[in-house]
C-alpha positions as CSV (number, residue, x, y, z in Angstrom):
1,X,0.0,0.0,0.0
2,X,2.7,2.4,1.1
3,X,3.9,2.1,-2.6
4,X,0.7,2.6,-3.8
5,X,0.5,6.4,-1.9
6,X,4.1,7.0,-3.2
7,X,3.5,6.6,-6.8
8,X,0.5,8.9,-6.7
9,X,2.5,11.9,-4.7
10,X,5.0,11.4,-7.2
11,X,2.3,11.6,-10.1
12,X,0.1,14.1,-8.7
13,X,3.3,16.3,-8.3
14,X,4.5,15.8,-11.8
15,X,0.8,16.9,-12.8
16,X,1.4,19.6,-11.1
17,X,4.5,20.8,-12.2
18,X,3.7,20.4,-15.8
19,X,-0.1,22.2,-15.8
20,X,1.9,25.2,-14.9
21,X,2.8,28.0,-17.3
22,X,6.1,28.3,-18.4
23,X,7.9,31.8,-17.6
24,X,11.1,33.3,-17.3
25,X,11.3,36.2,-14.6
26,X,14.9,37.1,-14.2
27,X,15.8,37.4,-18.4
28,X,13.2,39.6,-20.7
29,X,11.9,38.7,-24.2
30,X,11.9,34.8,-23.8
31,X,9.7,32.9,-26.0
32,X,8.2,31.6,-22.6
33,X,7.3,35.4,-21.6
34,X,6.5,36.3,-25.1
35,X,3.7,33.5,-25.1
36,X,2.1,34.8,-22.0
37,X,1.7,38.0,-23.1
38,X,-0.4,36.2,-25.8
39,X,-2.0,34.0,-23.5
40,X,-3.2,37.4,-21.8
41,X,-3.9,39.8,-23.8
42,X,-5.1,37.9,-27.1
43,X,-2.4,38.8,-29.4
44,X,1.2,38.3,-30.1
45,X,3.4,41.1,-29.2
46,X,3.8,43.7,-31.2
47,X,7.6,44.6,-32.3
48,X,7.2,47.6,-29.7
49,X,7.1,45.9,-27.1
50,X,10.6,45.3,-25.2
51,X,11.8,44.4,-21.8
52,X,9.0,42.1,-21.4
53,X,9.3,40.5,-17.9
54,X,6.4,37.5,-17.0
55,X,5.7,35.9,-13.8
56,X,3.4,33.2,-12.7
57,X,1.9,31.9,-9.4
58,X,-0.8,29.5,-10.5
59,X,-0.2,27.3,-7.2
60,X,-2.8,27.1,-4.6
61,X,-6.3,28.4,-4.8
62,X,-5.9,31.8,-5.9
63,X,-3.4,32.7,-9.2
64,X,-1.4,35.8,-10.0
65,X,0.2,36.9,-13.3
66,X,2.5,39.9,-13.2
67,X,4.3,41.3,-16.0
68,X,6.4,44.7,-16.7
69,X,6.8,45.6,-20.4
70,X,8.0,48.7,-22.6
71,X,5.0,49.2,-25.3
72,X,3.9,51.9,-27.6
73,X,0.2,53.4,-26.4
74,X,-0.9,52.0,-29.5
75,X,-0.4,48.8,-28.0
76,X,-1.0,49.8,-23.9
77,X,-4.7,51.0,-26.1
78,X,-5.3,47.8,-28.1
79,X,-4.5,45.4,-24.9
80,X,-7.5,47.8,-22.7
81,X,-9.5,47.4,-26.0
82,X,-9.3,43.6,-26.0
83,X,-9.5,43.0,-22.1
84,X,-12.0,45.6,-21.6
85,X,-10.4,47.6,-19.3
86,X,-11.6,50.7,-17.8
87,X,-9.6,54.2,-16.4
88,X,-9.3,53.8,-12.9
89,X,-8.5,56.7,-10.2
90,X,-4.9,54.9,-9.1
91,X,-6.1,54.7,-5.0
92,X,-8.5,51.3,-6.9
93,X,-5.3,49.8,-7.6
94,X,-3.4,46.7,-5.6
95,X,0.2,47.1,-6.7
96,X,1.0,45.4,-2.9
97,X,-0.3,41.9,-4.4
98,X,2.5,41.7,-6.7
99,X,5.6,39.9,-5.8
100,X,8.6,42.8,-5.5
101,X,11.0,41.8,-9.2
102,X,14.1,44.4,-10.2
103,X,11.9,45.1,-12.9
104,X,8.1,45.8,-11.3
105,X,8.8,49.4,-10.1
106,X,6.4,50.5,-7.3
107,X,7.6,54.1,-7.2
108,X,6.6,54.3,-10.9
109,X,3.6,53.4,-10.6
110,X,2.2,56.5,-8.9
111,X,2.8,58.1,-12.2
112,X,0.8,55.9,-14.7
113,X,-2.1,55.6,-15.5
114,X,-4.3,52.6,-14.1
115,X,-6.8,50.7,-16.4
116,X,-8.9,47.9,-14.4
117,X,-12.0,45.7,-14.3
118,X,-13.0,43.2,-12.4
119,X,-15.5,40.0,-13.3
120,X,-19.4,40.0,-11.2
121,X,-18.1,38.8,-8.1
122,X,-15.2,40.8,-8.0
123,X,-12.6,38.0,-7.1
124,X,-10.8,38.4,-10.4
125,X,-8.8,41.9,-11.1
126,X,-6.9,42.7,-14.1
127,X,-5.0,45.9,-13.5
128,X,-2.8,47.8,-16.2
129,X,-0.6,50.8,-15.4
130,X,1.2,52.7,-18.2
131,X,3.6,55.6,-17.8
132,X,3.3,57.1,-21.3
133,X,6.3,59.1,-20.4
134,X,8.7,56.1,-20.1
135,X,6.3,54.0,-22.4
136,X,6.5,51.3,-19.2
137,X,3.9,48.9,-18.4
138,X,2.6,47.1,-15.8
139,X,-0.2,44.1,-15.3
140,X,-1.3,42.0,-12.8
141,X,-4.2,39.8,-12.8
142,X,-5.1,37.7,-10.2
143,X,-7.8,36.2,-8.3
144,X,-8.7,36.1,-4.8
């Protein structure tokens, strides 16, 4: 029996491991990172988009995505387009979820604009910020 138990930790964990998305968080511009920004937004990145970053926390029962990008507002425009996101006054925002990466700036983020929604229940966020000064970008979506 006790092999039994073993054999299905040892599947169950390799289940695990291999549902999860594939990312990249410490090197930009992988083709890991590059496919999550599709997965997210709908659409391959543009060529204006640099610097992408990607993270993802998918273990447990609530999941966070958090990425950091350089995009044109062409872009920042067509991803709020496509998600449906909304201007938000930047107080609606939960930058303090996200996990703390050389390249997710907090400071900057008081000088973006935030774009949001949130489904019916209001347990699943996407946020956007965009400095259209520095042409950075920031998303997290996550649930909770």
């Amino acid at each position: 029996m006790p092999r039994k138990t073993t054999l299905l930790h040892v599947l169950t964990a390799l289940f695990l491991i291999a549902a999860c998305t594939a990312y990249d968080q410490d090197v930009p511009d992988t083709e890991a990172n590059r496919a999550g920004f599709e997965r997210h937004f709908g659409f391959a990145p543009p060529s204006d988009v640099t610097g992408l970053y990607y993270f993802a926390d998918e273990l447990g029962a609530d999941v966070l995505y958090q990425l950091s990008f350089d995009a044109a507002p062409e872009t920042i425009a067509r991803i709020a387009t496509t998600l449906n996101l909304e201007t938000a006054s930047a107080d609606r925002g939960t930058p303090e979820l996200a996990y703390t990466f050389p390249w997710w700036d907090t400071d900057d983020l008081e000088r973006t604009t935030l774009y949001r929604k949130t489904n019916d229940t209001e347990d699943y966020i996407w946020q956007l910020w965009y400095n259209p000064g520095t042409q950075q970008a920031y998303y997290l979506e996550y649930s909770l």
